[in-house]
SERO-4910 file (N, C-alpha, C, O; in steps of 0.05 Angstrom, whole numbers):
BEGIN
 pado doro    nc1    nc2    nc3   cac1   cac2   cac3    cc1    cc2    cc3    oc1    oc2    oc3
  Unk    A     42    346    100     48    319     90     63    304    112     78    316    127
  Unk    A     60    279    113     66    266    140     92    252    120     95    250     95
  Unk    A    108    246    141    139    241    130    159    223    156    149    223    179
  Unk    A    176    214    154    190    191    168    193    208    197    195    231    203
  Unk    A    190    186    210    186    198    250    161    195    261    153    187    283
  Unk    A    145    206    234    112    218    236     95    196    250    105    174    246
  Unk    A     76    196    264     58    173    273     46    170    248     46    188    231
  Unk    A     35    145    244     19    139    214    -11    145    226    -21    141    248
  Unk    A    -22    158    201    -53    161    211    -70    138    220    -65    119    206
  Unk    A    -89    132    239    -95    104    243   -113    106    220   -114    127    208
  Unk    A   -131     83    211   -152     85    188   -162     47    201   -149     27    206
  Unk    A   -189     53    201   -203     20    187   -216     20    159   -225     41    149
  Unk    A   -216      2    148   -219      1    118   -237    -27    112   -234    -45    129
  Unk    A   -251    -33     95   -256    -46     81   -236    -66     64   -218    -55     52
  Unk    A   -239    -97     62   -213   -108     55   -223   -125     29   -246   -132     33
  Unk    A   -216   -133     10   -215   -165      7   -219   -183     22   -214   -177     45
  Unk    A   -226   -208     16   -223   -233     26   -254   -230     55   -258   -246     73
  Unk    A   -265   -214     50   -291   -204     66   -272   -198     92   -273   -216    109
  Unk    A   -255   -174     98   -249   -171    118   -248   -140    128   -248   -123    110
  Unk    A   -245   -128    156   -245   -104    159   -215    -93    169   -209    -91    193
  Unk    A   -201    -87    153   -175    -77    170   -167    -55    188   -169    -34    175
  Unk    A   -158    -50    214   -142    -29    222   -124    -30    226   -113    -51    234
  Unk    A   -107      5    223    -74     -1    228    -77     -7    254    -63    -26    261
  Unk    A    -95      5    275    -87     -6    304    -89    -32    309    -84    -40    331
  Unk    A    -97    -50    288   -101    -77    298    -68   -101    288    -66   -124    298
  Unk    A    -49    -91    272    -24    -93    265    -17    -99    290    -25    -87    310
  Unk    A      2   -120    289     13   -132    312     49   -126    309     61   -134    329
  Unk    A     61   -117    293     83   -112    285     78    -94    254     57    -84    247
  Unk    A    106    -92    238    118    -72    218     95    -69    203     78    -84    212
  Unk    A     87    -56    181     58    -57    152     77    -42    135     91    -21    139
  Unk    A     75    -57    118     78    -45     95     54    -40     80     37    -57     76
  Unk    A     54     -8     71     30      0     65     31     11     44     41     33     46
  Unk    A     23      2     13     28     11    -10      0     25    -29    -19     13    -40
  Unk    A      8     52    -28    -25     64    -50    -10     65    -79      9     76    -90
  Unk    A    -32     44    -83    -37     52   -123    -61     57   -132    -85     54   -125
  Unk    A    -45     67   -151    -78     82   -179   -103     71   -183   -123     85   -185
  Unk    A   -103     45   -185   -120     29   -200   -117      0   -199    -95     -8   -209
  Unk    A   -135    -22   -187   -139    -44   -195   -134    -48   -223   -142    -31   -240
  Unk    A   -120    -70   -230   -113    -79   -262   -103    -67   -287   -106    -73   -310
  Unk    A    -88    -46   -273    -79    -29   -296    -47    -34   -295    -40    -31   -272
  Unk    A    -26    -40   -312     -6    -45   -323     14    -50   -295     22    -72   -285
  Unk    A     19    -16   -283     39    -20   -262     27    -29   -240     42    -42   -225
  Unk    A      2    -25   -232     -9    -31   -209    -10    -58   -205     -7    -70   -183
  Unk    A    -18    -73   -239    -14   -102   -230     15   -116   -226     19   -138   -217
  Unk    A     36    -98   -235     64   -121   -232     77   -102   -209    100    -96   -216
  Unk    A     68    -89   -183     67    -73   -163     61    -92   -142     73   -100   -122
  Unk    A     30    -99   -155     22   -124   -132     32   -155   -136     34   -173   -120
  Unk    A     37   -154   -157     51   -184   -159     78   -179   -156     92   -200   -153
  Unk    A     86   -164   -155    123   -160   -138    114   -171   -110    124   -192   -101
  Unk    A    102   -160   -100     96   -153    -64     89   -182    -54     97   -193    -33
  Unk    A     68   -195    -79     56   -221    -68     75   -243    -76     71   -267    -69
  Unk    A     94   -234    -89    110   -257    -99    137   -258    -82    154   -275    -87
  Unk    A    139   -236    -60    165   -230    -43    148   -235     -4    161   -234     17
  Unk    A    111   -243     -7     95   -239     29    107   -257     35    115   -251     58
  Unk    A    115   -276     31    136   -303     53    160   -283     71    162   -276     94
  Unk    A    179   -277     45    206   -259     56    197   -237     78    204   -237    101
  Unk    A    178   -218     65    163   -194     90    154   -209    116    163   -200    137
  Unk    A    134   -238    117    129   -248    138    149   -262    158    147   -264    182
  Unk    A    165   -270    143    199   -279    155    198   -259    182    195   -262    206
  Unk    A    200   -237    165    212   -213    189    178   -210    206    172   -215    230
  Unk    A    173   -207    201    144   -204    219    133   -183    206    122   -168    223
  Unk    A    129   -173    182    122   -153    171     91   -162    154     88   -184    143
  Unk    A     74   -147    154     51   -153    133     44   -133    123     37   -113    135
  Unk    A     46   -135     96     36   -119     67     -2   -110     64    -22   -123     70
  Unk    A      0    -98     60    -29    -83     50    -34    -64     25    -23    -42     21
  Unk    A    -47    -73     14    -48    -44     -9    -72    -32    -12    -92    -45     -6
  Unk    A    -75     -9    -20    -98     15    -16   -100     23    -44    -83     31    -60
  Unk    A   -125     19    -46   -130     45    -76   -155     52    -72   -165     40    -54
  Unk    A   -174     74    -87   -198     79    -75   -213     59   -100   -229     75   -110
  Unk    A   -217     34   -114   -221     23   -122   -247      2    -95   -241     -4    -72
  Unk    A   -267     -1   -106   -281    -22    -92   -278    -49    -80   -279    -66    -97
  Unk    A   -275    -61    -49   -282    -83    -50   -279   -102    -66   -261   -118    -66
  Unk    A   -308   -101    -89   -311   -120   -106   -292   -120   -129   -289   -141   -142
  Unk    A   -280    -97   -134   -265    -96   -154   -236   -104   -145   -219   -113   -161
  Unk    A   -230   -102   -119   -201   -111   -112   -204   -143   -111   -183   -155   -117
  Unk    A   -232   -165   -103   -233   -185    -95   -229   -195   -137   -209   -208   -143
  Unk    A   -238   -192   -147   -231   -190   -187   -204   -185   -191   -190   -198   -207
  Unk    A   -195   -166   -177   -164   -162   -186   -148   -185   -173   -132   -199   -186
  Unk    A   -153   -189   -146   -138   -213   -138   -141   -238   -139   -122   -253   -134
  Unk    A   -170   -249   -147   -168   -271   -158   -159   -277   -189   -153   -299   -197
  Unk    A   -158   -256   -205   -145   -255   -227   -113   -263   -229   -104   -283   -240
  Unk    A   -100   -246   -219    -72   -257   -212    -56   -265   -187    -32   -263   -182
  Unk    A    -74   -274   -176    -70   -297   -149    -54   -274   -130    -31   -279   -125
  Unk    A    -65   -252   -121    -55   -237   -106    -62   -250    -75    -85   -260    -72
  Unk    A    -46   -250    -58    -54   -260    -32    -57   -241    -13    -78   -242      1
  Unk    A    -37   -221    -10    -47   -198     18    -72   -185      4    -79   -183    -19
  Unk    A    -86   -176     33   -112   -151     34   -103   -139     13    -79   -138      7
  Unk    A   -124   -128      0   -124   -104    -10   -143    -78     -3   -166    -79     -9
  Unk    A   -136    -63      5   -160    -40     27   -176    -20      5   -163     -5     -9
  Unk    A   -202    -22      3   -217      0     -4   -225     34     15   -235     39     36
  Unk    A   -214     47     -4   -215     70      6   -226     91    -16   -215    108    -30
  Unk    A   -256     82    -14   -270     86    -35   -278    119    -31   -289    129    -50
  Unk    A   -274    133    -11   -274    161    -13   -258    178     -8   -262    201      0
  Unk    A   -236    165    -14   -206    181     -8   -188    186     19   -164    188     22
  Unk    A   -213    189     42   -199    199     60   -176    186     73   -169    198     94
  Unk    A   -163    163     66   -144    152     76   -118    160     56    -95    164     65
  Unk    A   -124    162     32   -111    178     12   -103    203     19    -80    207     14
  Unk    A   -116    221     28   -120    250     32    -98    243     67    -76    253     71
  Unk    A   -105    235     77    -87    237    108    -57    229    109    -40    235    125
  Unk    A    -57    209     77    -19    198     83    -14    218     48      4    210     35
  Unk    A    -29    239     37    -14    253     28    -18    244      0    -16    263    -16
  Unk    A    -25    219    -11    -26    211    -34    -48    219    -58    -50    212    -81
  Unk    A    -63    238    -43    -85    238    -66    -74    270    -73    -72    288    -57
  Unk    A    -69    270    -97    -50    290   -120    -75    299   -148    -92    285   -160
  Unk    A    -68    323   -151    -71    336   -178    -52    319   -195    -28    323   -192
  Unk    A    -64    292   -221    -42    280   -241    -50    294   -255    -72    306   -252
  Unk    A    -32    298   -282    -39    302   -317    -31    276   -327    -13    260   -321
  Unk    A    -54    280   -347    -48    250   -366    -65    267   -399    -88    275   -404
  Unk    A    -47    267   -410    -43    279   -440    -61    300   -435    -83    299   -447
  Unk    A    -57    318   -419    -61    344   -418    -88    351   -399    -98    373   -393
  Unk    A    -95    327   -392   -118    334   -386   -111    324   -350   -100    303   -342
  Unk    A   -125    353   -331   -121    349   -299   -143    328   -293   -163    323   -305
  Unk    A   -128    316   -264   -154    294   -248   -137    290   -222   -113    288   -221
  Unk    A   -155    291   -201   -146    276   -178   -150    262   -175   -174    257   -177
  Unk    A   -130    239   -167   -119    214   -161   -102    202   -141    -98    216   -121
  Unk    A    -90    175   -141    -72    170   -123    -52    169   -139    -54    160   -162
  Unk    A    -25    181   -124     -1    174   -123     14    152   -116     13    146    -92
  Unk    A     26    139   -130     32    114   -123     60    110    -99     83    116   -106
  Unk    A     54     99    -75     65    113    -50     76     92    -36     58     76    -33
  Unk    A     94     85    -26     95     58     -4    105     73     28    120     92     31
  Unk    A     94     61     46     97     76     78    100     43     84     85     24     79
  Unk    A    130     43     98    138     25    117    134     35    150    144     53    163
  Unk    A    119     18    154    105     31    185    120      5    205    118    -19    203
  Unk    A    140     23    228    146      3    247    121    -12    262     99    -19    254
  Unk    A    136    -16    290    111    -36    305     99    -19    312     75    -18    306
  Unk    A    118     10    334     99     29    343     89     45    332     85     66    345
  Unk    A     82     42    304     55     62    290     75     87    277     63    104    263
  Unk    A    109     90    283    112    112    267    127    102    239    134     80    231
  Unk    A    127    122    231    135    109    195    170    116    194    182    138    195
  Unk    A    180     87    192    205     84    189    214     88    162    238     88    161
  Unk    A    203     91    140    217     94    109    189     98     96    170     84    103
  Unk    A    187    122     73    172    134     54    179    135     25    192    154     16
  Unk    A    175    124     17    176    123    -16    140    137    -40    117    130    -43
  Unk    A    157    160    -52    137    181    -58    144    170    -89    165    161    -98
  Unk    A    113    174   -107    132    178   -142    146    142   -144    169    136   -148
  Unk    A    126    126   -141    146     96   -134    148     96   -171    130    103   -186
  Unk    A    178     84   -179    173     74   -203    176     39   -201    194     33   -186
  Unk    A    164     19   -211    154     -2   -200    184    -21   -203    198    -24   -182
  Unk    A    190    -30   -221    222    -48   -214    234    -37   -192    235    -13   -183
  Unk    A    246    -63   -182    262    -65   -162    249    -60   -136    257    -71   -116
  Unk    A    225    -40   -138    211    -24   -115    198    -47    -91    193    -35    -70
  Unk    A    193    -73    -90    182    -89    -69    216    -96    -59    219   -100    -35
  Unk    A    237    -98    -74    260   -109    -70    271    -94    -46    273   -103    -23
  Unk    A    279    -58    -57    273    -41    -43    260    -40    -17    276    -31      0
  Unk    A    241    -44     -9    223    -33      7    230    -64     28    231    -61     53
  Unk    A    234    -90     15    243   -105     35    271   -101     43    277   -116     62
  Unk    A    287    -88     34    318    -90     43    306    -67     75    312    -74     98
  Unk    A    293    -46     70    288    -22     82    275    -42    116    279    -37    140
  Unk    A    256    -66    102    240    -78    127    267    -89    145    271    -90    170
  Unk    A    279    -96    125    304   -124    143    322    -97    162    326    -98    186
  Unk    A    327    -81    150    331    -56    168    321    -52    197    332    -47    218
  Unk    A    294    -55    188    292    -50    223    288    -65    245    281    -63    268
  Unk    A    294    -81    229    302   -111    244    339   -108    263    348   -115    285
  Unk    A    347    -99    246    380    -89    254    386    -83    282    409    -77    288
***
C-alpha cells in the first residue's frame, strides 16, 4: 500500500467534460479523491464540499480530481446534476483503484463486494504524496484536506 513520501502511481484516465487526464500532465499539487459511486448520498455532498471550496484549492495552485470506477457518461449526469465543476476520472476497470490501494473487500448488511474505499491523496508538485486520508468520513473532510494543501505552501 503506497503511503506519504511514496511517488503517486502515474495513471491517464478518461474525464468528464470530454477530456483525457494524466497525473504527469499536473502542473503543480492534485488533490485526488476515490469514491464509491456517482450520486449516492456521501459521494454527492463529498463532491459538492470539494466544488464548493475549487477557487480556495486554485488560490494555492492546487487542482482537484475525483475517481470512481463509475462511467464517463455517468460522471458527465452526476455533474451536471449538481453543478459539479472539477474532472471527474473514470476508472472503469479498477486498475487505478487497485495501484493507490483503494479497491477493498466492503460488507454492506452482511453481504461481501469489492469496491472503492473512499480515499483522498494530496499529491505535491513533484509527484510524491504529501498527506493520505484512508476511511474518509465526509464533514469537515474538503476543509481538512485544504488546511493540509495551504501546508505545503508553508
Amino acid at each position: 500500500m503506497i503511503d506519504i513520501g511514496d511517488k503517486a502511481p502515474d495513471f491517464t484516465l478518461p474525464a468528464s467534460r470530454d477530456r483525457t487526464i494524466a497525473l504527469s500532465d499536473a502542473s503543480g499539487p492534485v488533490v485526488l479523491f476515490f469514491y464509491p459511486r456517482d450520486d449516492t448520498p456521501g459521494c454527492t455532498k463529498e463532491a459538492i464540499a470539494f466544488t464548493g471550496m475549487e477557487a480556495d484549492f486554485a488560490a494555492l495552485g492546487v487542482t482537484i480530481w475525483g475517481i470512481s470506477a463509475d462511467s464517463v457518461a455517468s460522471h458527465e449526469k452526476f455533474a451536471t446534476k449538481h453543478g459539479l465543476t472539477m474532472p471527474l476520472l473514470s476508472d472503469e476497470d479498477n486498475a487505478i483503484c487497485e495501484a493507490f490501494g483503494v479497491w477493498k473487500e466492503k460488507n454492506m448488511y452482511g453481504k461481501k463486494f469489492m469496491g472503492i474505499e473512499r480515499a483522498t491523496f494530496l499529491i505535491a508538485a513533484d509527484g510524491t504524496l504529501a498527506q493520505v486520508w484512508r476511511k474518509v468520513k465526509v464533514p469537515g473532510h474538503a476543509e481538512n484536506v485544504l488546511e493540509a494543501a495551504k501546508a505545503l505552501q508553508a
